[in-house]
PDB file of N, CA, C and O in Angstrom:
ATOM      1  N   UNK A   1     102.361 120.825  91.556  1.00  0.00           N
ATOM      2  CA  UNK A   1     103.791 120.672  91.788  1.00  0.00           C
ATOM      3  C   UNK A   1     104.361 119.614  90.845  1.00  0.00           C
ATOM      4  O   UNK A   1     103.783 118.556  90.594  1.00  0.00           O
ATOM      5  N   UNK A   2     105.429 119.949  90.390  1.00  0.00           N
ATOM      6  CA  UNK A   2     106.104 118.601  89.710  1.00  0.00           C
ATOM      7  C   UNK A   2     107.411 118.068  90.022  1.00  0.00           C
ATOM      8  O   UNK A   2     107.149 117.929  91.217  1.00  0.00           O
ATOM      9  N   UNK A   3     108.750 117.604  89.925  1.00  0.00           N
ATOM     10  CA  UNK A   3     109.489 117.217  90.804  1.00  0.00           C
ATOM     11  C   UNK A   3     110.977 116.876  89.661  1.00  0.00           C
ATOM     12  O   UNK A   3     110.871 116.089  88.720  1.00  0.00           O
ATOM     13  N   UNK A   4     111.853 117.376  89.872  1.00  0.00           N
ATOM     14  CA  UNK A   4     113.079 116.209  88.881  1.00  0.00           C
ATOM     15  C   UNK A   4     113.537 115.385  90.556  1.00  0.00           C
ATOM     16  O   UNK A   4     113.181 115.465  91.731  1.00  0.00           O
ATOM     17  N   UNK A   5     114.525 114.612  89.724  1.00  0.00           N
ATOM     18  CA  UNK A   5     114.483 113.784  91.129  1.00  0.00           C
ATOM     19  C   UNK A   5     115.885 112.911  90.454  1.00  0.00           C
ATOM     20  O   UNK A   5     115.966 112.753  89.236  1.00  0.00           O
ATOM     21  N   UNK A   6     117.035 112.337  91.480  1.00  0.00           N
ATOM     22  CA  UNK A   6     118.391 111.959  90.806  1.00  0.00           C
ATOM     23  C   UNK A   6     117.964 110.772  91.717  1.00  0.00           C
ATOM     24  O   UNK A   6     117.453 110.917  92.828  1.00  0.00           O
ATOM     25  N   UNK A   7     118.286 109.345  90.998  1.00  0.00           N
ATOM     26  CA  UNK A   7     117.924 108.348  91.882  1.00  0.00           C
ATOM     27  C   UNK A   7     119.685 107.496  91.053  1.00  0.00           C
ATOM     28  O   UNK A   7     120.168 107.598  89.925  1.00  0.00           O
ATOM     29  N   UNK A   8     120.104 106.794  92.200  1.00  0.00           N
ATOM     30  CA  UNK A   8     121.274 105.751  92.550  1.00  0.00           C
ATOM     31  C   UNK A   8     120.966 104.434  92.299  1.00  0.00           C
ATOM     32  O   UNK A   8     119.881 103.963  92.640  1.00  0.00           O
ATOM     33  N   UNK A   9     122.202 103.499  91.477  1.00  0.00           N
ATOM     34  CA  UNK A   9     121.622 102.451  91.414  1.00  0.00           C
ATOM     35  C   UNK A   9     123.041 101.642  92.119  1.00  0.00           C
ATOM     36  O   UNK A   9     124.068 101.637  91.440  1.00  0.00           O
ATOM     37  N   UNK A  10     123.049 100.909  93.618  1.00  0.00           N
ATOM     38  CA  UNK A  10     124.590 100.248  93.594  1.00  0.00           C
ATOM     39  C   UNK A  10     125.117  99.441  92.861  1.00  0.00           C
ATOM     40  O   UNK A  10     126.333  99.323  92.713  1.00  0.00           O
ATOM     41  N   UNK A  11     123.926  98.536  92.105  1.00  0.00           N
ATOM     42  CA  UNK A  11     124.152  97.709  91.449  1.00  0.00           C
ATOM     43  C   UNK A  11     125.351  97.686  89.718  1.00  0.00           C
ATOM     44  O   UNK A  11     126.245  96.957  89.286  1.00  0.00           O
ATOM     45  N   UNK A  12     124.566  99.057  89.210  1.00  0.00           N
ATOM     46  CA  UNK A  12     124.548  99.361  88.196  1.00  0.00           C
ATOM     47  C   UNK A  12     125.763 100.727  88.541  1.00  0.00           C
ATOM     48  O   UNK A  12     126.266 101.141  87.496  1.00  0.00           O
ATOM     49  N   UNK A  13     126.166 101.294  89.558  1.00  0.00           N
ATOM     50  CA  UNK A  13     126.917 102.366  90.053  1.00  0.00           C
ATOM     51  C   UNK A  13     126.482 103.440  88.903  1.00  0.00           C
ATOM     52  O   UNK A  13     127.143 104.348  88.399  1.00  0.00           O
ATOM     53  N   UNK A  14     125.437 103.112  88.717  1.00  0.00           N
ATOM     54  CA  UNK A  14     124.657 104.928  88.268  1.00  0.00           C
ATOM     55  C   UNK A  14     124.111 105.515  88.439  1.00  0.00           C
ATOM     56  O   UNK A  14     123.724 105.379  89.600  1.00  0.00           O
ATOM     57  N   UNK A  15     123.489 106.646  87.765  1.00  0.00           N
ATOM     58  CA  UNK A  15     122.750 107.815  88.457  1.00  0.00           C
ATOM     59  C   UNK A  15     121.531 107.823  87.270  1.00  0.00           C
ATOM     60  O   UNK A  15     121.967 107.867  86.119  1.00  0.00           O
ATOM     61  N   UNK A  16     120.160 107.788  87.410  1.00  0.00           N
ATOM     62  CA  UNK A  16     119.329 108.150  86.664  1.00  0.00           C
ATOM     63  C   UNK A  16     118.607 109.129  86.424  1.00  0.00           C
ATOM     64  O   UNK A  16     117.639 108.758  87.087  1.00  0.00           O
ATOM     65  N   UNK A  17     118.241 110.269  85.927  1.00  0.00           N
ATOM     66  CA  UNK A  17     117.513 111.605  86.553  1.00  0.00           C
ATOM     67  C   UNK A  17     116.454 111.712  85.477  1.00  0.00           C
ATOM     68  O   UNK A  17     116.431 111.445  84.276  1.00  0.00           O
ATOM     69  N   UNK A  18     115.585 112.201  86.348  1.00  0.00           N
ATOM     70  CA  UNK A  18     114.099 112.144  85.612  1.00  0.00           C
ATOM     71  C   UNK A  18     113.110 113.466  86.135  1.00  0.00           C
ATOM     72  O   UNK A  18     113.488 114.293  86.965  1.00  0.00           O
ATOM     73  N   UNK A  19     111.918 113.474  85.538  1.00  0.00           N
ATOM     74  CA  UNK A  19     111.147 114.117  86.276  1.00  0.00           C
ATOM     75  C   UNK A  19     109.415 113.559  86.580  1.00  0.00           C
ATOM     76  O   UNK A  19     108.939 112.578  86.009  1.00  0.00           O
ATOM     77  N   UNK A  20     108.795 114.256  87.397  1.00  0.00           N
ATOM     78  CA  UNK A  20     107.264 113.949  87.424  1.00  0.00           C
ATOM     79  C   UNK A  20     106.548 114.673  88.051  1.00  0.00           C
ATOM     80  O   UNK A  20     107.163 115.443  88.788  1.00  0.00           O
ATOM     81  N   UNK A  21     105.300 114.766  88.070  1.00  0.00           N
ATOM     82  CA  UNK A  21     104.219 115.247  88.435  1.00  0.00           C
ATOM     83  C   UNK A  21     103.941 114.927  89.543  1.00  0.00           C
ATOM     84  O   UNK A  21     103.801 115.763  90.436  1.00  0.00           O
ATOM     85  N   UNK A  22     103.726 112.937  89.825  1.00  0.00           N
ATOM     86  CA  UNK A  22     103.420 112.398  90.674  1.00  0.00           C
ATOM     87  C   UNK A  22     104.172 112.659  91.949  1.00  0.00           C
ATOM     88  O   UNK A  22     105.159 113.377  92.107  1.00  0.00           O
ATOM     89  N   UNK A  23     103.464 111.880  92.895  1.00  0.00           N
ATOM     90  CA  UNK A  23     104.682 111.333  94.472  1.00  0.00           C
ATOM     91  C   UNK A  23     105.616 111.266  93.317  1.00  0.00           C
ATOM     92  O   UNK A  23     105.471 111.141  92.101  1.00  0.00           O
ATOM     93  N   UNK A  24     107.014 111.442  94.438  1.00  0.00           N
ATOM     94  CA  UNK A  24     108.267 110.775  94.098  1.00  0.00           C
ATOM     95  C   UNK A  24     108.256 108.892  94.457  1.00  0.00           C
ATOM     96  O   UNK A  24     108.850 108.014  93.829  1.00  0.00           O
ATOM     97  N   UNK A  25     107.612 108.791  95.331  1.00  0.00           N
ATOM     98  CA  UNK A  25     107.788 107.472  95.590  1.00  0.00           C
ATOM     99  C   UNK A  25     106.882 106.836  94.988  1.00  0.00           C
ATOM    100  O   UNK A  25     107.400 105.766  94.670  1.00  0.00           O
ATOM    101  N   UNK A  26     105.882 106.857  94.657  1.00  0.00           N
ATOM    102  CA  UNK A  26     104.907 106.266  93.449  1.00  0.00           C
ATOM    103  C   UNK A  26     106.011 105.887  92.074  1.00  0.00           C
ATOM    104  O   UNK A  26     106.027 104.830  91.444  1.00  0.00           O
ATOM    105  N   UNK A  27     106.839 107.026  91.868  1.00  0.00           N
ATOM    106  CA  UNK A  27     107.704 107.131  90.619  1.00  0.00           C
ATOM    107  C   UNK A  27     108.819 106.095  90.958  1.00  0.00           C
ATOM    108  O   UNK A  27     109.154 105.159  90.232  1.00  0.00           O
ATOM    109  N   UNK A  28     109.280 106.373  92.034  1.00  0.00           N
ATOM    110  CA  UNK A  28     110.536 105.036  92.590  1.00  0.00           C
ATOM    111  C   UNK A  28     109.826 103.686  92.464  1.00  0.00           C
ATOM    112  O   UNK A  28     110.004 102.884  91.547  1.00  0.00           O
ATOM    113  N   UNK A  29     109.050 103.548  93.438  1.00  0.00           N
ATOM    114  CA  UNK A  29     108.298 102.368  93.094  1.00  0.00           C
ATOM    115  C   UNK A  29     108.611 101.554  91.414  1.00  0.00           C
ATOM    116  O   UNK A  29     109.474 100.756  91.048  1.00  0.00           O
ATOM    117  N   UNK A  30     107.915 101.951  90.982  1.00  0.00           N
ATOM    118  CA  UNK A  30     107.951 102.129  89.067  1.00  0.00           C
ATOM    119  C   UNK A  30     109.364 101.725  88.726  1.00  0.00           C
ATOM    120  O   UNK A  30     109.750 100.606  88.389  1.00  0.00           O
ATOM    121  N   UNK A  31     109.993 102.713  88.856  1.00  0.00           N
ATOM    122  CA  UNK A  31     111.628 102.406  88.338  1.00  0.00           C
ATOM    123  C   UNK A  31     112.000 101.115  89.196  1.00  0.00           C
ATOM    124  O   UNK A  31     112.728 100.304  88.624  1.00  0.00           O
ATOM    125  N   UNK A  32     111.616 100.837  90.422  1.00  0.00           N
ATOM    126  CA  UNK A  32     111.999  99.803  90.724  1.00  0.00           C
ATOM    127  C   UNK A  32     111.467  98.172  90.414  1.00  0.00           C
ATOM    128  O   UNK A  32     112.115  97.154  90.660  1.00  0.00           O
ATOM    129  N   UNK A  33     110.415  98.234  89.945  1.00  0.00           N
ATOM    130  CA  UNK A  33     109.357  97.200  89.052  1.00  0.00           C
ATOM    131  C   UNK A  33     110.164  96.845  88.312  1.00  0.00           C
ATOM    132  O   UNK A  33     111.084  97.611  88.027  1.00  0.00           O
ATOM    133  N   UNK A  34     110.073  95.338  87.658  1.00  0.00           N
ATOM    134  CA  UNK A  34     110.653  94.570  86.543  1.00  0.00           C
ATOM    135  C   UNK A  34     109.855  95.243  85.153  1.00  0.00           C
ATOM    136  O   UNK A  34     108.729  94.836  84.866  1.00  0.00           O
ATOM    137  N   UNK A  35     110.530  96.293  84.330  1.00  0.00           N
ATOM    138  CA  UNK A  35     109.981  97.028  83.084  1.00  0.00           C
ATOM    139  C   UNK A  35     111.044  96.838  81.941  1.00  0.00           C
ATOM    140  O   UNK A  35     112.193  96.527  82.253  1.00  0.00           O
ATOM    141  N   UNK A  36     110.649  97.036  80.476  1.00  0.00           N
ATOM    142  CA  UNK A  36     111.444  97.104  79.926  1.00  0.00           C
ATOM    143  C   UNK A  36     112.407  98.556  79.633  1.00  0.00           C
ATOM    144  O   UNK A  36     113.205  98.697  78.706  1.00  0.00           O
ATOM    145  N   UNK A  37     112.114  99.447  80.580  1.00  0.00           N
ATOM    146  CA  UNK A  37     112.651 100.209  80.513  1.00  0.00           C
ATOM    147  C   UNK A  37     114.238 100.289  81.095  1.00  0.00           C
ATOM    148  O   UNK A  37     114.780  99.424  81.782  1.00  0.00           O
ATOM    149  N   UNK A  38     114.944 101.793  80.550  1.00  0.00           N
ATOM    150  CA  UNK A  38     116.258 101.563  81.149  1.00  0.00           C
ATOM    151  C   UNK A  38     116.373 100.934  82.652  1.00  0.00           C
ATOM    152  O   UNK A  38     117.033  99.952  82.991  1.00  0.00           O
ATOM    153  N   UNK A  39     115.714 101.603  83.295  1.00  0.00           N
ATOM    154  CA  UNK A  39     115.713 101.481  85.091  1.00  0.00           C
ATOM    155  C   UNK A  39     115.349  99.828  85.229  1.00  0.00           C
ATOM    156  O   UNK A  39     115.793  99.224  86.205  1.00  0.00           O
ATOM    157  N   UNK A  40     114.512  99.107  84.204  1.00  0.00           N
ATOM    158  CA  UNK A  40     113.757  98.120  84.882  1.00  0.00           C
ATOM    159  C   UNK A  40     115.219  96.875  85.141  1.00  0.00           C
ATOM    160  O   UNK A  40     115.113  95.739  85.604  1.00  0.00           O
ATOM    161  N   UNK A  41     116.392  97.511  84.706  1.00  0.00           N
ATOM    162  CA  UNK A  41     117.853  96.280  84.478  1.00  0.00           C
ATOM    163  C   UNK A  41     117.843  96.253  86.318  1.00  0.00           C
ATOM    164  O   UNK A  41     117.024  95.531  86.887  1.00  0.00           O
ATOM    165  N   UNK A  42     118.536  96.852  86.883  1.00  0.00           N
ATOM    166  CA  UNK A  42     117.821  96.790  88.184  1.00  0.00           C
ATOM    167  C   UNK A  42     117.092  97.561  89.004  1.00  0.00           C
ATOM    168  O   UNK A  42     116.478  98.611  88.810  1.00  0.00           O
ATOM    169  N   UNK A  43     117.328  96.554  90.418  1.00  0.00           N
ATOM    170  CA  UNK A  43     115.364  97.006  91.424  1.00  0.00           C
ATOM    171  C   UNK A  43     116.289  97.693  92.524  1.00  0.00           C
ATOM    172  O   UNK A  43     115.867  97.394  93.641  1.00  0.00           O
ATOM    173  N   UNK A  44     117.240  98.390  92.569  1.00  0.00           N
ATOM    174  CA  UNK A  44     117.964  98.787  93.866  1.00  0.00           C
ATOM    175  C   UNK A  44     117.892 100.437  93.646  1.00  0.00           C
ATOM    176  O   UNK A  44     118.484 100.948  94.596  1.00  0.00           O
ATOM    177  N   UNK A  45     117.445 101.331  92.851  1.00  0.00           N
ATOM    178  CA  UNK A  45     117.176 102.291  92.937  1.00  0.00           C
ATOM    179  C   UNK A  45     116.688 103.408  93.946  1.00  0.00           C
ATOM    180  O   UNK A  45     115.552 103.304  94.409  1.00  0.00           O
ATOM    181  N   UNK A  46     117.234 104.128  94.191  1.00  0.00           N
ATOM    182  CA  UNK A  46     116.719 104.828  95.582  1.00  0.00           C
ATOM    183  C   UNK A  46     116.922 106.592  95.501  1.00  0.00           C
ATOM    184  O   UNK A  46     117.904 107.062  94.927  1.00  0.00           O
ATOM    185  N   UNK A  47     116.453 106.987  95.789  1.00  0.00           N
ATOM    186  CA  UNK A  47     116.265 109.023  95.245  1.00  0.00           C
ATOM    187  C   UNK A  47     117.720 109.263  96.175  1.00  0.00           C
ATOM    188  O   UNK A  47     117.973 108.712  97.247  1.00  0.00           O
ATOM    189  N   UNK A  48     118.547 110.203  95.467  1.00  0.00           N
ATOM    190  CA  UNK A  48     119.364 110.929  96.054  1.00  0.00           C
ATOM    191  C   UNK A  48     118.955 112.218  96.160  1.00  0.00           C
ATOM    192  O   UNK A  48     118.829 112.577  97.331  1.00  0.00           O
ATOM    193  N   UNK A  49     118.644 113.238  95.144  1.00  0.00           N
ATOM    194  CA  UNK A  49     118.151 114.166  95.005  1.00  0.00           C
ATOM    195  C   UNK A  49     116.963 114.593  95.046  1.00  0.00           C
ATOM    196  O   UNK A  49     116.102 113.745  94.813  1.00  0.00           O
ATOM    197  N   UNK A  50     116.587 115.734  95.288  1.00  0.00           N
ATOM    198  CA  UNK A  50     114.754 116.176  94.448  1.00  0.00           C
ATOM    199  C   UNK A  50     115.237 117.694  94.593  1.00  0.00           C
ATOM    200  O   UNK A  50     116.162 118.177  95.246  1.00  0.00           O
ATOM    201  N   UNK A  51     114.234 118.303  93.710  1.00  0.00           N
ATOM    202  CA  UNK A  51     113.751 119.436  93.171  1.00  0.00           C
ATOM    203  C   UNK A  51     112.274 119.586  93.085  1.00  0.00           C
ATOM    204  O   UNK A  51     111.595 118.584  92.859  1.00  0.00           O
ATOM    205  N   UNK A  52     111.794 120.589  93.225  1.00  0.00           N
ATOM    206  CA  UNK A  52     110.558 120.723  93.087  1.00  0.00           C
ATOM    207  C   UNK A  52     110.238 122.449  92.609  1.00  0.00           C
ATOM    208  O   UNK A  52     110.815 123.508  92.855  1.00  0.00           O
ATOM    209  N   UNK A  53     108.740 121.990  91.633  1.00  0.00           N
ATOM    210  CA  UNK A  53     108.758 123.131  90.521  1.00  0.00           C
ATOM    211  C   UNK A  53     107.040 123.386  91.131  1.00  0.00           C
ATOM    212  O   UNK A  53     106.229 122.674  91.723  1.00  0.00           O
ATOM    213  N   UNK A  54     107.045 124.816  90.606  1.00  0.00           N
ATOM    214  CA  UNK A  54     105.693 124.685  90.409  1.00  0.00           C
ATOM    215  C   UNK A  54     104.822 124.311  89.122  1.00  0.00           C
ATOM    216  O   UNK A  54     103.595 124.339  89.211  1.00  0.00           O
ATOM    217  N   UNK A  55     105.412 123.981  88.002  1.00  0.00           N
ATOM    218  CA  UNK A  55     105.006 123.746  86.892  1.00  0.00           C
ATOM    219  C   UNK A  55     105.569 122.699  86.195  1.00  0.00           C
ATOM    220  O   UNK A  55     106.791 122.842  86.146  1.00  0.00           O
ATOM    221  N   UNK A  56     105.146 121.614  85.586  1.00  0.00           N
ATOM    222  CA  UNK A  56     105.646 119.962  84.941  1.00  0.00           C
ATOM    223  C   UNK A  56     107.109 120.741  83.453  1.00  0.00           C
ATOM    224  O   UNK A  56     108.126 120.146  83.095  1.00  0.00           O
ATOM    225  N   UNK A  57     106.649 122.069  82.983  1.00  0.00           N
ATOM    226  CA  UNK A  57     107.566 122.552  81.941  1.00  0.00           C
ATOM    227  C   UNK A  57     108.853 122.878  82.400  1.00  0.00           C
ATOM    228  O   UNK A  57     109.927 122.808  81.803  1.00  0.00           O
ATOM    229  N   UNK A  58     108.433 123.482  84.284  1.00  0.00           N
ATOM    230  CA  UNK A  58     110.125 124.081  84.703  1.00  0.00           C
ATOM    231  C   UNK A  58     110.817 122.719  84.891  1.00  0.00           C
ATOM    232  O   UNK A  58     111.956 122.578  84.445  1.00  0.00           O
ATOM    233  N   UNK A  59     110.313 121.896  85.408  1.00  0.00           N
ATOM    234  CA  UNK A  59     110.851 120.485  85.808  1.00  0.00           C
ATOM    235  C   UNK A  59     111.353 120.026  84.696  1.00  0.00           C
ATOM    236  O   UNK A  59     112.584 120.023  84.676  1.00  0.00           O
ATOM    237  N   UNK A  60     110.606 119.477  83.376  1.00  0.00           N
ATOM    238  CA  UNK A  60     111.301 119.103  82.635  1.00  0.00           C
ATOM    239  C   UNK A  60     112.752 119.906  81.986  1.00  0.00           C
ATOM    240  O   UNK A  60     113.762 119.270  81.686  1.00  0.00           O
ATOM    241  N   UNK A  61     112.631 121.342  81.850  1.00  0.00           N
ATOM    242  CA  UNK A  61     113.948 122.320  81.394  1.00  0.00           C
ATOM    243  C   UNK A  61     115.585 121.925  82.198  1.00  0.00           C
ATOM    244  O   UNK A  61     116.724 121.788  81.754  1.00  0.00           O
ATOM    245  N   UNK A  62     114.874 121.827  83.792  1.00  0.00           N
ATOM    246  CA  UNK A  62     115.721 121.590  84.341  1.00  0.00           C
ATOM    247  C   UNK A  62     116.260 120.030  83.974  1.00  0.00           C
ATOM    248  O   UNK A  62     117.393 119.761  83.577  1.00  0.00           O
ATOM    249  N   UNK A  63     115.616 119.469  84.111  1.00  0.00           N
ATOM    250  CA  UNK A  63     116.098 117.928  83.777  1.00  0.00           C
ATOM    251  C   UNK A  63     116.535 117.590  82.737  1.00  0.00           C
ATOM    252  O   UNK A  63     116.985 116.475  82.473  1.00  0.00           O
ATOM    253  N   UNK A  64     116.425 118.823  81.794  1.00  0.00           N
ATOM    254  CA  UNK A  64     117.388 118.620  80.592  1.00  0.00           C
ATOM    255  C   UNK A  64     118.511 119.048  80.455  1.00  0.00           C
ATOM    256  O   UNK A  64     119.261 118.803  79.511  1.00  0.00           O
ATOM    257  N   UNK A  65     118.803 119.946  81.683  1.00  0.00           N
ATOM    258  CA  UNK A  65     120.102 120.875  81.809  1.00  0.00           C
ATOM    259  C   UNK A  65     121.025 119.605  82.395  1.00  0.00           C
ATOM    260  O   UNK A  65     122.097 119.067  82.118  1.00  0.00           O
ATOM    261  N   UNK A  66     120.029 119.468  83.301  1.00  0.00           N
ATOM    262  CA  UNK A  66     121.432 118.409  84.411  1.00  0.00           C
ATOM    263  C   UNK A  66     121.340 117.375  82.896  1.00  0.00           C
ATOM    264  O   UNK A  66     122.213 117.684  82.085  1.00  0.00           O
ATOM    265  N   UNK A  67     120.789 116.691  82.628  1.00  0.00           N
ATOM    266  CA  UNK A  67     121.093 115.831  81.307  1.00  0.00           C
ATOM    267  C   UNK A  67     121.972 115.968  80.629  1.00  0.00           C
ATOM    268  O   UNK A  67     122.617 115.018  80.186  1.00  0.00           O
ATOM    269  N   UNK A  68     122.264 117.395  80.335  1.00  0.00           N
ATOM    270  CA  UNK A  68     123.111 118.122  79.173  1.00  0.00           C
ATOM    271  C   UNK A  68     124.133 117.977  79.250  1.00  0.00           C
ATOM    272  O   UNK A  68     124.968 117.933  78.346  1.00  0.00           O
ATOM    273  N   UNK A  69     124.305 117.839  80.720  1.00  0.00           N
ATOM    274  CA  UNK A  69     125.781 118.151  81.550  1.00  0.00           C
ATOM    275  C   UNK A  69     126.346 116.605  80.815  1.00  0.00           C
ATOM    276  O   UNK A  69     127.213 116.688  79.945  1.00  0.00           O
ATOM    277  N   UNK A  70     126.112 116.005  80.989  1.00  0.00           N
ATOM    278  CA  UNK A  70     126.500 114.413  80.584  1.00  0.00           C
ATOM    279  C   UNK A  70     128.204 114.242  81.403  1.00  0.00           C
ATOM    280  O   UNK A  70     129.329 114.121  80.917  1.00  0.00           O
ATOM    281  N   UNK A  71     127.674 114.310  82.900  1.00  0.00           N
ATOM    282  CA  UNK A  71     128.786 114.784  83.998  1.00  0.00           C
ATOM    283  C   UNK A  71     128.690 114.338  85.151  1.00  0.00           C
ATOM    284  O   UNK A  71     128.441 115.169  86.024  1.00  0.00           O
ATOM    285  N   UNK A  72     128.821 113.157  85.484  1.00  0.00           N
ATOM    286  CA  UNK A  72     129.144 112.180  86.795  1.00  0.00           C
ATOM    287  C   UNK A  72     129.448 113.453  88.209  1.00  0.00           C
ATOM    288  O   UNK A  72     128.844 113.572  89.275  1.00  0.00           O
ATOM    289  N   UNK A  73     130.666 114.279  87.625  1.00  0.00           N
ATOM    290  CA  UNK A  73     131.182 115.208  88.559  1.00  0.00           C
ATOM    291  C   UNK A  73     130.061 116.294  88.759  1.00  0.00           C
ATOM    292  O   UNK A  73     129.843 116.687  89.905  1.00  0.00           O
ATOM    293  N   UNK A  74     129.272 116.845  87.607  1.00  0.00           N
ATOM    294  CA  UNK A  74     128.331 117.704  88.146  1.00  0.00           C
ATOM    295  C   UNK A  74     127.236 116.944  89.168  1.00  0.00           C
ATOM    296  O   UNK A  74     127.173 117.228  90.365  1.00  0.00           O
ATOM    297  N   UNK A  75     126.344 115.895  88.498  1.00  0.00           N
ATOM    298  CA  UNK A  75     125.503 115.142  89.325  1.00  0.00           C
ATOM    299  C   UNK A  75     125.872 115.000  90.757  1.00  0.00           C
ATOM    300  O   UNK A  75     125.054 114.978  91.677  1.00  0.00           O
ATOM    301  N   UNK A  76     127.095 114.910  90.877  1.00  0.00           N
ATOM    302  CA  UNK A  76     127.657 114.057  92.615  1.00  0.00           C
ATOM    303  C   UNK A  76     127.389 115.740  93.154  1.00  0.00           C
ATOM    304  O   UNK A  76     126.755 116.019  94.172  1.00  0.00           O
ATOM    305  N   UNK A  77     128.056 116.802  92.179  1.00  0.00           N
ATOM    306  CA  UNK A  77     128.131 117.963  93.290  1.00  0.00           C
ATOM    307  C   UNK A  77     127.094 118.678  94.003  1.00  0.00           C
ATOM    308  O   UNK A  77     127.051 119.143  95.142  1.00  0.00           O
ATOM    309  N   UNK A  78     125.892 118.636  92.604  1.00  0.00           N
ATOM    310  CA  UNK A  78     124.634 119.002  93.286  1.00  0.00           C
ATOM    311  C   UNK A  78     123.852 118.293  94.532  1.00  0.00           C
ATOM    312  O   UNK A  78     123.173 118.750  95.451  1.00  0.00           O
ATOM    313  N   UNK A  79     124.292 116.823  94.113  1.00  0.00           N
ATOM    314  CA  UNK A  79     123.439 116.427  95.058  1.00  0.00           C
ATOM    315  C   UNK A  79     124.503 116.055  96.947  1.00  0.00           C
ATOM    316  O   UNK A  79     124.114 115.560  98.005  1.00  0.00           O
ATOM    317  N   UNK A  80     125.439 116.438  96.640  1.00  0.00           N
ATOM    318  CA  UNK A  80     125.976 116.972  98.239  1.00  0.00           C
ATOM    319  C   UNK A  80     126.347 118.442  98.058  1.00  0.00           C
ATOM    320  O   UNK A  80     126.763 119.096  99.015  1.00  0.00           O
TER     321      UNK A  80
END
């Protein structure tokens, strides 16, 4: 199984979307760790969304679509 997954930041009032293989919460965890990555600016991150694939290739396609969108209004709609 692999997973995209839309996670919230209040801090930062954004939306991050990603995908993985792993738990989702193994992956939150992570984004929430002090990293130099985008996510590591802050630790308040929390999943709004998930999806789940049977394969790590459908997951990533999809996570490039919602990406594509580069759309606050699409992100909010899917995930209510």
């Amino acid at each position: 199984m692999a997973y995209i997954y839309i996670l919230y930041s209040n801090q930062a009032d954004r939306y991050y979307i990603g995908s993985t293989s792993t738990e989702i919460s193994d992956r939150l965890q992570r984004h929430n760790s002090n990293h130099k990555g985008y996510t590591g600016k802050w630790n308040d991150w929390e999943v709004v969304y998930t999806e789940a694939y049977l394969t790590k290739e459908e997951a990533i396609r999809r996570e490039i679509q919602i990406k594509n969108w580069k759309s606050r209004k699409m992100i909010e709609r899917i995930i209510n």
